[in-house]
C-alpha positions as a Python dict, from the first residue, in 0.01 Angstrom:
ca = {
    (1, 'X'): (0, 0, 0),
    (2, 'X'): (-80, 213, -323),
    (3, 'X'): (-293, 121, -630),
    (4, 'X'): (-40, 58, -862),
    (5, 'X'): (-312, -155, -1121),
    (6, 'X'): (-573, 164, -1155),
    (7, 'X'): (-552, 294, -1505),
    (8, 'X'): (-547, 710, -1417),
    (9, 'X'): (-276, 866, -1410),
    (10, 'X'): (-137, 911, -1036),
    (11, 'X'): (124, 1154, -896),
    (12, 'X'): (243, 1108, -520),
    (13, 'X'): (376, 1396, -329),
    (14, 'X'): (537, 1307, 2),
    (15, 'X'): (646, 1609, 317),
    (16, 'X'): (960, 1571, 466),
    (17, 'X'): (898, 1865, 712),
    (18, 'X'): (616, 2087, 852),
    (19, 'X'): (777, 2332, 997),
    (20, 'X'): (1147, 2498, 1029),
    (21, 'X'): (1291, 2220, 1242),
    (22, 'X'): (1133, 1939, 1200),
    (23, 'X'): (1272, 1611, 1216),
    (24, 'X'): (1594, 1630, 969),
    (25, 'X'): (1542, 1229, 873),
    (26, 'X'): (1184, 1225, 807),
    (27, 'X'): (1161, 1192, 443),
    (28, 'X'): (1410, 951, 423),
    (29, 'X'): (1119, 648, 444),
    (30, 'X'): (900, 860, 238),
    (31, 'X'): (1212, 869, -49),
    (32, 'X'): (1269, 482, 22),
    (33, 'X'): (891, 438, -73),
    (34, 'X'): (889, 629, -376),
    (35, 'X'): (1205, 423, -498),
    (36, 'X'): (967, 185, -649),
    (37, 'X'): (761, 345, -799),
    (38, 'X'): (708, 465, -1196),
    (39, 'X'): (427, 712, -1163),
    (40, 'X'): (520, 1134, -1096),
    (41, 'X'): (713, 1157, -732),
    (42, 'X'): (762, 1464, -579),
    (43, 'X'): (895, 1579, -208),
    (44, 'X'): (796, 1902, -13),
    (45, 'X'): (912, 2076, 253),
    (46, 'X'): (756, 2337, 435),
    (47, 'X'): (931, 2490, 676),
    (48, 'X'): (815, 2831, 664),
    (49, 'X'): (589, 2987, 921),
    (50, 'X'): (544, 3403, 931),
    (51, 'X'): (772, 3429, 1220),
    (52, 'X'): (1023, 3197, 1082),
    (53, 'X'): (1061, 3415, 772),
    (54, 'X'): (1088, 3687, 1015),
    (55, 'X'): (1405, 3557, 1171),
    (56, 'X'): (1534, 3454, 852),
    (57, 'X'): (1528, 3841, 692),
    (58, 'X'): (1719, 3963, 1030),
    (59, 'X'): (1978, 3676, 916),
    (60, 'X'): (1941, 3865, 607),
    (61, 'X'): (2010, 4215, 713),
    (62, 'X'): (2348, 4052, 865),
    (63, 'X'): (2473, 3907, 575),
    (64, 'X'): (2348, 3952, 229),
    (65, 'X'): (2414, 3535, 158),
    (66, 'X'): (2193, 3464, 419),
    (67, 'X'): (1842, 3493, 482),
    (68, 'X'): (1764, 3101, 358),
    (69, 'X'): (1686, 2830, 625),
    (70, 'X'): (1971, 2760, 841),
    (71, 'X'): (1810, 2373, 834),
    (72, 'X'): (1876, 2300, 431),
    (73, 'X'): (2155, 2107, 452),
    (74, 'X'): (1998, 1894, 743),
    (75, 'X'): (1677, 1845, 502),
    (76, 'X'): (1854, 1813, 176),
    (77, 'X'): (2209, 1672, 226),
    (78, 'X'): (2031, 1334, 342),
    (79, 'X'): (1874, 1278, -25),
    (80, 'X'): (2014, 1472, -261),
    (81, 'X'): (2149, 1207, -444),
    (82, 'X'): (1847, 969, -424),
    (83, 'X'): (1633, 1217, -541),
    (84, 'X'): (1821, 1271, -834),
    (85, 'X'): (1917, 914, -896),
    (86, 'X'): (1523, 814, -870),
    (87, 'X'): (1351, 1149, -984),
    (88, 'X'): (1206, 1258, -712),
    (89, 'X'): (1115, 1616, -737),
    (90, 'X'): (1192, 1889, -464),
    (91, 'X'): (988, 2158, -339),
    (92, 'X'): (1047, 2355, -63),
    (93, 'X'): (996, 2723, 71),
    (94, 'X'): (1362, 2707, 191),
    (95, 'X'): (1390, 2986, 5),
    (96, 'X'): (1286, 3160, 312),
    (97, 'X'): (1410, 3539, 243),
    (98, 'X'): (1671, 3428, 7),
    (99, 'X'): (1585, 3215, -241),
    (100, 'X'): (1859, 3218, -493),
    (101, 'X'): (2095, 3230, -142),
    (102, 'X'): (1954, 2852, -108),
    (103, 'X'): (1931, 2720, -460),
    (104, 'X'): (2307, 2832, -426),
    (105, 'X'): (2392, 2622, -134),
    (106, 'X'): (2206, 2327, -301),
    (107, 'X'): (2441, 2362, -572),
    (108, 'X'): (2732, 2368, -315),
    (109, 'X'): (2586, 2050, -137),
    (110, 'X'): (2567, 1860, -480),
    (111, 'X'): (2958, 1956, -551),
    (112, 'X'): (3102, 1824, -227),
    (113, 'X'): (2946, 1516, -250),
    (114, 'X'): (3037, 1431, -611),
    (115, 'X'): (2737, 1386, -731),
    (116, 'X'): (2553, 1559, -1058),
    (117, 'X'): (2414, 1930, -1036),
    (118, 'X'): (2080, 1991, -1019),
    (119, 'X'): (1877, 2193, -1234),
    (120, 'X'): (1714, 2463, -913),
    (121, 'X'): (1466, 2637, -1027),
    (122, 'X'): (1382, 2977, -837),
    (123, 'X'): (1031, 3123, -788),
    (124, 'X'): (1113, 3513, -772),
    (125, 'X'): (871, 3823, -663),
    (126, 'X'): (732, 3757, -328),
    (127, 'X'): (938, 4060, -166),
    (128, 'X'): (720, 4343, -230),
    (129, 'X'): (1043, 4595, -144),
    (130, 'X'): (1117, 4539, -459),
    (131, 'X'): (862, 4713, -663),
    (132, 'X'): (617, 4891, -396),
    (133, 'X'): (728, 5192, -231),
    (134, 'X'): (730, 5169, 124),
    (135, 'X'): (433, 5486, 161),
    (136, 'X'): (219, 5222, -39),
    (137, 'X'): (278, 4907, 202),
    (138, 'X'): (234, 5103, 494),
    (139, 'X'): (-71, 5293, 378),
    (140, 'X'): (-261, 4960, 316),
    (141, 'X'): (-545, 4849, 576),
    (142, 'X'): (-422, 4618, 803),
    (143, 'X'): (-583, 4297, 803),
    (144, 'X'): (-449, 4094, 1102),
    (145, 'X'): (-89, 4191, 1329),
    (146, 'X'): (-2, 4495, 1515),
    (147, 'X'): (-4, 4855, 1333),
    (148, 'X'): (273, 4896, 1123),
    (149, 'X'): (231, 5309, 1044),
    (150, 'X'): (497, 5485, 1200),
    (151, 'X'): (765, 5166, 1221),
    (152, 'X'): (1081, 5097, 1001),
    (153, 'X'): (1005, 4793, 791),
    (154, 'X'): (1268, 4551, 739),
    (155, 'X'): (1073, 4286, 495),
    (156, 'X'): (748, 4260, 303),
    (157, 'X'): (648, 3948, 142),
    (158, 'X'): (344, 3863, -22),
    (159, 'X'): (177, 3472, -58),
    (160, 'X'): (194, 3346, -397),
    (161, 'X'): (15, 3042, -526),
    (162, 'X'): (104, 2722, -716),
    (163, 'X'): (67, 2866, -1083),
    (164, 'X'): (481, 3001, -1075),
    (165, 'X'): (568, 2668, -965),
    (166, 'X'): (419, 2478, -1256),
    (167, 'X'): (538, 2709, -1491),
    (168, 'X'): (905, 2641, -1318),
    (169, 'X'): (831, 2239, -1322),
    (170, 'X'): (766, 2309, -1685),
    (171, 'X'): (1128, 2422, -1739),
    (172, 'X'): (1194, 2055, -1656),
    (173, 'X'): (1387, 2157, -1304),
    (174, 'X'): (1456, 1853, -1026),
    (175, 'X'): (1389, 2107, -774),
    (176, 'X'): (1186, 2419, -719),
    (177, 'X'): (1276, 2646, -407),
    (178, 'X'): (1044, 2927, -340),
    (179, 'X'): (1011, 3212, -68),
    (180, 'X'): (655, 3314, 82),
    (181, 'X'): (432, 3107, -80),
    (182, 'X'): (99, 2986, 35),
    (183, 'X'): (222, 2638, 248),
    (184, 'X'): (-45, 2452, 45),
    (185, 'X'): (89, 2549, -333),
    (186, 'X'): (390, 2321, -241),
    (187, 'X'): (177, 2025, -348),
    (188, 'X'): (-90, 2216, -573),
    (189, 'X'): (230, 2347, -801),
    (190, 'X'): (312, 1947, -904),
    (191, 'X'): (-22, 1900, -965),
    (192, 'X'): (-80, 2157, -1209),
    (193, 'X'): (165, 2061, -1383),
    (194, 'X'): (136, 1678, -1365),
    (195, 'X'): (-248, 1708, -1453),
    (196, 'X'): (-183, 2074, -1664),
    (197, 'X'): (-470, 2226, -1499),
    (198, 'X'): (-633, 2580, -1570),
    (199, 'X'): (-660, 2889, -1349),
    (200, 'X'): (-1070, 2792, -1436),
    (201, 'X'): (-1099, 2416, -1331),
    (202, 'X'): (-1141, 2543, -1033),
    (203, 'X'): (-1262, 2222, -842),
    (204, 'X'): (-931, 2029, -907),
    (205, 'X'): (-743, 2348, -765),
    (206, 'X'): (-977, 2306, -445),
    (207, 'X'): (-919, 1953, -451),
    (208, 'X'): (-512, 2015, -496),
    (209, 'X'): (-538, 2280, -198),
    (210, 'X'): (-714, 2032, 4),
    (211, 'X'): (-419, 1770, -38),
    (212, 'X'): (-156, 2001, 15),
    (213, 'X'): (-295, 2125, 329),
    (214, 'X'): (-342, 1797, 448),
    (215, 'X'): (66, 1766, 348),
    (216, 'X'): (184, 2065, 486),
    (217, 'X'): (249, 2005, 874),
    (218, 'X'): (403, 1668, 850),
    (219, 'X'): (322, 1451, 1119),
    (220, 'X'): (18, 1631, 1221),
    (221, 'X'): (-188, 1405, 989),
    (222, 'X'): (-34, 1059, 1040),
    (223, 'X'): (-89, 1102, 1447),
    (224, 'X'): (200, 1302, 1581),
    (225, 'X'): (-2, 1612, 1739),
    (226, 'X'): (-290, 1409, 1736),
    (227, 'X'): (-157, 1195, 2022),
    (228, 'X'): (-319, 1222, 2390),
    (229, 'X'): (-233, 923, 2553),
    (230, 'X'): (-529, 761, 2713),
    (231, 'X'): (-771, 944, 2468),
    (232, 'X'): (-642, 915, 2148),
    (233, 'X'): (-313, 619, 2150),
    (234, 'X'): (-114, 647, 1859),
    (235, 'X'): (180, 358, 1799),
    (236, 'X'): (546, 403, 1793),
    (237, 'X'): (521, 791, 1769),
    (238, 'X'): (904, 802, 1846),
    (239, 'X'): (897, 613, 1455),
    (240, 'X'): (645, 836, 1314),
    (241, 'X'): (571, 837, 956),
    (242, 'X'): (508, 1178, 756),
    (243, 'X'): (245, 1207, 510),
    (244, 'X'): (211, 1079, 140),
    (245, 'X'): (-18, 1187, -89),
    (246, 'X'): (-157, 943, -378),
    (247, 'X'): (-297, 1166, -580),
    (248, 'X'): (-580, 1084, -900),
    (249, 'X'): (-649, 1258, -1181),
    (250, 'X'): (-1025, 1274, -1129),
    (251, 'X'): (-918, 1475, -828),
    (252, 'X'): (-983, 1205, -533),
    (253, 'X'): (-673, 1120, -321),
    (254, 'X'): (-538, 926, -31),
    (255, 'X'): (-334, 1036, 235),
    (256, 'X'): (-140, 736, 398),
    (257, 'X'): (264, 696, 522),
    (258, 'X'): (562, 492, 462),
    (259, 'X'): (524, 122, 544),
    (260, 'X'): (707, 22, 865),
    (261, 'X'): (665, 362, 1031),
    (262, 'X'): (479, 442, 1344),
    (263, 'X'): (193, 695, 1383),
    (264, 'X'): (-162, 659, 1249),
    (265, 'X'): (-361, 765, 963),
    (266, 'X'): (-763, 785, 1003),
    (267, 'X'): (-1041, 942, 983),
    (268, 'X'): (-1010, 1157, 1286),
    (269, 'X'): (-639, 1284, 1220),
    (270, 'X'): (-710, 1374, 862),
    (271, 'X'): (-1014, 1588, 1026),
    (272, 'X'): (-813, 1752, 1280),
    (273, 'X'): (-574, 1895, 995),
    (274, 'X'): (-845, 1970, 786),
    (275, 'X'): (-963, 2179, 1023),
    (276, 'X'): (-639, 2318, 1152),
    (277, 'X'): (-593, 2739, 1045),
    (278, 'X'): (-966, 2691, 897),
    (279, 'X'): (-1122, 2962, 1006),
    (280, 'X'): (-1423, 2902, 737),
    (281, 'X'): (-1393, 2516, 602),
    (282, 'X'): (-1623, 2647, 279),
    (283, 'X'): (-1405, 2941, 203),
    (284, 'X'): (-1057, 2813, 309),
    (285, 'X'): (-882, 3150, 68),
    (286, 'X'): (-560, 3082, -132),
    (287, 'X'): (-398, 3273, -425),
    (288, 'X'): (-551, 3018, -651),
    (289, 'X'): (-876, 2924, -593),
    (290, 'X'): (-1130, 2975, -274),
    (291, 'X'): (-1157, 2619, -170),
    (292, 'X'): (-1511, 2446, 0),
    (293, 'X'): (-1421, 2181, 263),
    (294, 'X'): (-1776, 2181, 350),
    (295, 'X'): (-1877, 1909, 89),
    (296, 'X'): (-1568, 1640, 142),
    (297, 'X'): (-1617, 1293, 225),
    (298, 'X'): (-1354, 1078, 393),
    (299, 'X'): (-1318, 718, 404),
    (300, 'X'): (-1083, 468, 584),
    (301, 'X'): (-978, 195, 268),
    (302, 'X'): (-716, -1, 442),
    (303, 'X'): (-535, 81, 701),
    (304, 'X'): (-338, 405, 730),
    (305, 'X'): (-498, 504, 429),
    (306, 'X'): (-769, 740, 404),
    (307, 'X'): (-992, 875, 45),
    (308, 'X'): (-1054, 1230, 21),
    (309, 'X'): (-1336, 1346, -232),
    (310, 'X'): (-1575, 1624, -276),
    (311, 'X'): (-1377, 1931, -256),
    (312, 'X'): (-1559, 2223, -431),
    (313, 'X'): (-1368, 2530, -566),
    (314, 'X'): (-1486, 2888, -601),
    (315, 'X'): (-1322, 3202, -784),
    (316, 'X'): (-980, 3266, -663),
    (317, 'X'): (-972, 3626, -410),
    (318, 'X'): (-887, 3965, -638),
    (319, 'X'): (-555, 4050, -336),
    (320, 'X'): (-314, 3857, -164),
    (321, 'X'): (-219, 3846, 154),
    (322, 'X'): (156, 3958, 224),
    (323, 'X'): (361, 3992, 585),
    (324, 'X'): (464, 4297, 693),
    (325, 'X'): (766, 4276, 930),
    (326, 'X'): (948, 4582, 1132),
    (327, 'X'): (1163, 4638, 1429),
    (328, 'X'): (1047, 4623, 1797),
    (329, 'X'): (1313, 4664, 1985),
    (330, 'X'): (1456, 4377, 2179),
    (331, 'X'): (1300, 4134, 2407),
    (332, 'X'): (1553, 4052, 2714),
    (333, 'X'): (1491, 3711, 2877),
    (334, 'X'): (1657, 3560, 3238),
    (335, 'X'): (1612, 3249, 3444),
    (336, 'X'): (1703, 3161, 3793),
    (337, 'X'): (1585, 2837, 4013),
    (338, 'X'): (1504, 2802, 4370),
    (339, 'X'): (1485, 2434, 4553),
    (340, 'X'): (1420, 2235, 4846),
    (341, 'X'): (1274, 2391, 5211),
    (342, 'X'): (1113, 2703, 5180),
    (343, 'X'): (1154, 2744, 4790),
    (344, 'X'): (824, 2902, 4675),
    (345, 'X'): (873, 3155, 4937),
    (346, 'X'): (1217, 3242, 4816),
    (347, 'X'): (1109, 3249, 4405),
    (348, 'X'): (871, 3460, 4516),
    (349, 'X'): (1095, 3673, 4703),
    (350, 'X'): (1367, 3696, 4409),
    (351, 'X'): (1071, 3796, 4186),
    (352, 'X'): (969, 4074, 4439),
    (353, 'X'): (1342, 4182, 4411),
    (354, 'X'): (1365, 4215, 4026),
    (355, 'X'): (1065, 4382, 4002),
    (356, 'X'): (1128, 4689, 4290),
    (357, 'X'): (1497, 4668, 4149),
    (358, 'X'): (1339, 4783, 3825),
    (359, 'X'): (1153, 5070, 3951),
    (360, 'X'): (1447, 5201, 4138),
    (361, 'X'): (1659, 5218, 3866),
    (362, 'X'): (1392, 5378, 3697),
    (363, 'X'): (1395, 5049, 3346),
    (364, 'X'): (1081, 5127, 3140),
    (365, 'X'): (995, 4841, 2934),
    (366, 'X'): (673, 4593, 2896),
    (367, 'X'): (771, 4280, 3135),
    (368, 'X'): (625, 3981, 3255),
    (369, 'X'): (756, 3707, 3584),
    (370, 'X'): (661, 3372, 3579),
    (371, 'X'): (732, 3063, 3830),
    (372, 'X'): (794, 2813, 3537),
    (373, 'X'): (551, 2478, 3512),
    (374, 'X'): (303, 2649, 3793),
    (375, 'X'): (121, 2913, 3634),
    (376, 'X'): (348, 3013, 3362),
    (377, 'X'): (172, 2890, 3042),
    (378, 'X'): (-212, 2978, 3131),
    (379, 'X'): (-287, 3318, 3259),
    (380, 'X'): (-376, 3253, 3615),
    (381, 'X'): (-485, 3461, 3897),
    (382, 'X'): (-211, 3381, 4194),
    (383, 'X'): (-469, 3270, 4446),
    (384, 'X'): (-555, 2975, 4152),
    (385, 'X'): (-187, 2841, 4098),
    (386, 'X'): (-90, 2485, 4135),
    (387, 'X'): (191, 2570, 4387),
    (388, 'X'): (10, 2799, 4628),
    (389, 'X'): (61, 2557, 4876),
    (390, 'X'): (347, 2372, 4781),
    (391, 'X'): (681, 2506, 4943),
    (392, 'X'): (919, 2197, 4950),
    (393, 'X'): (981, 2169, 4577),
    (394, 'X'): (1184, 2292, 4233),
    (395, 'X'): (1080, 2653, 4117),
    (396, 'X'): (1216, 2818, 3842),
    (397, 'X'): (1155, 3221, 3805),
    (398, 'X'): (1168, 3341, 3424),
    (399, 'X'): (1173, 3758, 3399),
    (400, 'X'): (1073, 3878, 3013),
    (401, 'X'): (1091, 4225, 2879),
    (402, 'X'): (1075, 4433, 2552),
    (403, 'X'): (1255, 4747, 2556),
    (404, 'X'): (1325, 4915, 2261),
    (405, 'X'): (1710, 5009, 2314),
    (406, 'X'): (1932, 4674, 2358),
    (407, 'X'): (2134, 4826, 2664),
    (408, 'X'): (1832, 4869, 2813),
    (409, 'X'): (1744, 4452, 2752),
    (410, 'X'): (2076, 4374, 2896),
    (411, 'X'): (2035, 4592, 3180),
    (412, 'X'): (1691, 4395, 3237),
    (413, 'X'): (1865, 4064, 3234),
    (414, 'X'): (2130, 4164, 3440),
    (415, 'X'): (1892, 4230, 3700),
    (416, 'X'): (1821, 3850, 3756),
    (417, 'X'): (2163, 3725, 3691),
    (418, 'X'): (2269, 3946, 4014),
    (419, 'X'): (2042, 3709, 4213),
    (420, 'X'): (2368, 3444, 4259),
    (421, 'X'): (2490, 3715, 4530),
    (422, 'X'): (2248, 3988, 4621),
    (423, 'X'): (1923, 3791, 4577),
    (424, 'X'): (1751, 3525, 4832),
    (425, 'X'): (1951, 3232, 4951),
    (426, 'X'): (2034, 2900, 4691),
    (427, 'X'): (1969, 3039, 4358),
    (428, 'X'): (2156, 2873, 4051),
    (429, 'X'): (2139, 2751, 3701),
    (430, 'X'): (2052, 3126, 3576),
    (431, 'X'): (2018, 3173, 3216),
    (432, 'X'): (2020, 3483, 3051),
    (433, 'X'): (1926, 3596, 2631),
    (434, 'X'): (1906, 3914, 2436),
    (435, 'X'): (1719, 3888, 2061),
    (436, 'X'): (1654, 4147, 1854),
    (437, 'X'): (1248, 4149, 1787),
    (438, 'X'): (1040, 4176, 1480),
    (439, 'X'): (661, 4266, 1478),
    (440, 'X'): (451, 4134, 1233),
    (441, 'X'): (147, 4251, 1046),
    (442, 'X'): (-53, 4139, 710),
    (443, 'X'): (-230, 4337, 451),
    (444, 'X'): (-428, 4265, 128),
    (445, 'X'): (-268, 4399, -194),
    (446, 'X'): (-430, 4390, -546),
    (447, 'X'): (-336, 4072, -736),
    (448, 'X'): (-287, 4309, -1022),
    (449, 'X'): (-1, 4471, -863),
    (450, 'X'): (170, 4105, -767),
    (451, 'X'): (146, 3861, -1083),
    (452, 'X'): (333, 4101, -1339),
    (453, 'X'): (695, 4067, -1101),
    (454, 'X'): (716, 3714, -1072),
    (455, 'X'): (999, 3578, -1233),
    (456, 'X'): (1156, 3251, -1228),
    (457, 'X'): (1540, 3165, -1301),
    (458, 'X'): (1708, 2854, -1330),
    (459, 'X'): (2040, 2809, -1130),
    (460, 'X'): (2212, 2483, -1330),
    (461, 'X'): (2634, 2639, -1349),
    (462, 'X'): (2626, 2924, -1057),
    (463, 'X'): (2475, 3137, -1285),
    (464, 'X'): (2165, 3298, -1426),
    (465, 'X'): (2104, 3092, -1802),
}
């Protein structure tokens, strides 16, 4: 499967997860694979999205030892050991909102099952709080979100690139854990320091970017959200391979999977995640480098391996991009369901209920009623439903609001829980939820501001060397 006779130096960089809940036994093939081989091995997991760090600071705000991703022991427990036993590298954005929480627990997982400590390395300075007053963040133009003037902020992060990676690879680590970091730098960090490349060479930075987006939602590339049966058949997706990289040192690379693993890897899938979050494929804008898609050419060498070339780099952006995150109140969610004769008419009728319930009792809040699976995920007029006409069948109502007291979210909830009783005839299997919300928003910060407070420590004996 890989060109173990070429002459360049090669580094492979396999991703275990693309997102915070991902299959837990994923990179166990890809860690089987790298087993056997010699060259630089490294495994990534990216598991954080912007509303997944989100969550993971209101985990935070509970309990000061939390705030890192309640899946690391499903992701790392499994190959811990192998990793270290066989050198495989780890880097992951665990870290979520508490880094040194997870490098912590890492250490915890390595002592109950025997095995040696790792040397964690921990990529520090992504939460702004820590050196920007809070006037400053919310005075800065907001790029993207809702408005964040006049809310109480409960996390700011910023996205930093590869560079603090490398430098903590270079402190000869077996595992890196960072917080918000661009997803991409997961596999641009081993590069730069496998291939000790320069803030300047700015086409192997593109090229690196490139590969680690490719990486960085898993089974996206080898077929997984690619699939639509009938139009696009992928093979044994229940089996599906994630994504290795083979990367050269002229800056070409291959993206393929682990042998005897379903899924595909072509042309067309490798397109489709090129092109996934591009908004501009010649000015696709990380910390490091702007990188130009525009000029890449892909070819199919075998099967389930694809060559990537031709990715162009362009002086890295003067700010970052950080996520702004503040309270919004609490978003109450209820469920009931209606069968057999007559069901439509009743949903509809316990729906009708809820809703003048509410304005009798005077609730306030933003709210929304669906009829689950007819109408509920597209926006659709009533008259244009799929089960206007249909009223011998399985309806489930769902009620959502945001109100911005929590008594007020469970008063909202209670509303279609009543339904068993004082609501239209045969209603069951109600569900009811309360979560506390955050909002999120992004702004662009000077560069110059960022790069002075990152720090790395190492976290070898439960404490800071």
């Amino acid at each position: 499967m890989f060109n173990y006779n070429r002459m360049s130096k090669k580094v492979y960089i396999g991703c275990g997860a693309g997102f915070a809940g991902d299959r837990y036994d994923a990179s166990i093939p890809i860690v089987n694979e790298f087993k056997n081989i010699k060259d630089p091995k490294y495994l990534m997991f990216e598991v954080l999205a912007e509303r997944t760090l989100a969550i993971a600071q209101q985990f935070r705000i509970q309990d000061k030892s939390k705030g890192y991703s309640p899946y690391l022991d499903f992701y790392i427990e499994p190959i811990l050991e192998d990793c270290l036993n066989h050198n495989i590298k780890i880097i992951s954005n665990l870290g979520a909102a508490n880094p040194i929480g997870a490098a912590k627990r890492i250490m915890e997982i390595a002592n109950d099952k025997k095995i040696n400590k790792p040397k964690v390395a921990v990529v520090l300075g992504d939460d702004i709080l820590n050196y920007m007053s809070e006037k400053d963040i919310l005075n800065s133009p907001t790029m993207e979100g809702l408005d964040i003037k006049n809310t109480q902020i409960t996390a700011a992060n910023v996205y930093l690139g590869a560079f603090p990676i490398a430098d903590a690879l270079d402190k000869d680590v077996d595992i890196v854990i960072v917080g918000r970091s661009v997803d991409s730098a997961l596999a641009l960090g081993p590069l730069i320091h496998e291939f000790k490349w320069k803030p300047d060479q700015l086409n192997m930075l593109s090229s690196g970017t490139i590969c680690g987006h490719l990486l960085e939602c898993g089974a996206q590339v080898t077929g997984a959200y690619f699939a639509d049966p009938g139009y696009k058949d992928v093979p044994d997706l229940y089996n599906v391979g994630f994504p290795i990289a083979e990367f050269h040192e002229n800056g070409e690379f291959y993206i393929t999977k682990p042998k005897n693993t379903g899924g595909t890897v072509n042309k067309a899938t490798v397109t489709e995640q090129l092109l996934y979050e591009t908004h501009n494929p010649s000015q696709y804008i990380v910390p490091d480098v702007i990188a130009d898609m525009s000029q890449i050419n892909l070819s199919e060498e075998e099967e389930n391996k694809v060559l990537v070339k031709g990715g162009r780099g362009h002086k890295k952006p003067s700010h970052l991009k950080a996520t702004i995150c503040s309270e919004s109140g609490y978003m109450g969610e209820a469920e009931m369901s209606y069968a057999g004769p007559n069901s439509l008419p009743r949903a509809k009728l316990a729906i009708e209920v809820i809703e003048k319930r509410l304005q009798k009792i005077g609730l306030q809040g933003k709210t929304r009623f669906d009829i689950i699976g007819a109408g509920s995920v597209h926006f659709s007029s009533e008259e244009e439903t799929s089960y206007q006409n249909n009223f011998d069948g399985d309806y489930r109502i769902r009620s959502a609001g945001f109100f911005e007291k929590k008594e007020d979210a469970e008063q909202f909830v209670a509303e279609t829980y009543s339904l068993y009783c004082s609501g239209p005839s045969a209603g069951g299997g109600a569900r009811t939820s309360i979560t506390a919300e955050s909002s999120t928003a992004s702004i662009l910060i000077d560069r110059k501001i960022i790069e002075p407070q990152v720090k790395i420590e190492i976290i070898q004996k439960w404490i800071k060397l």
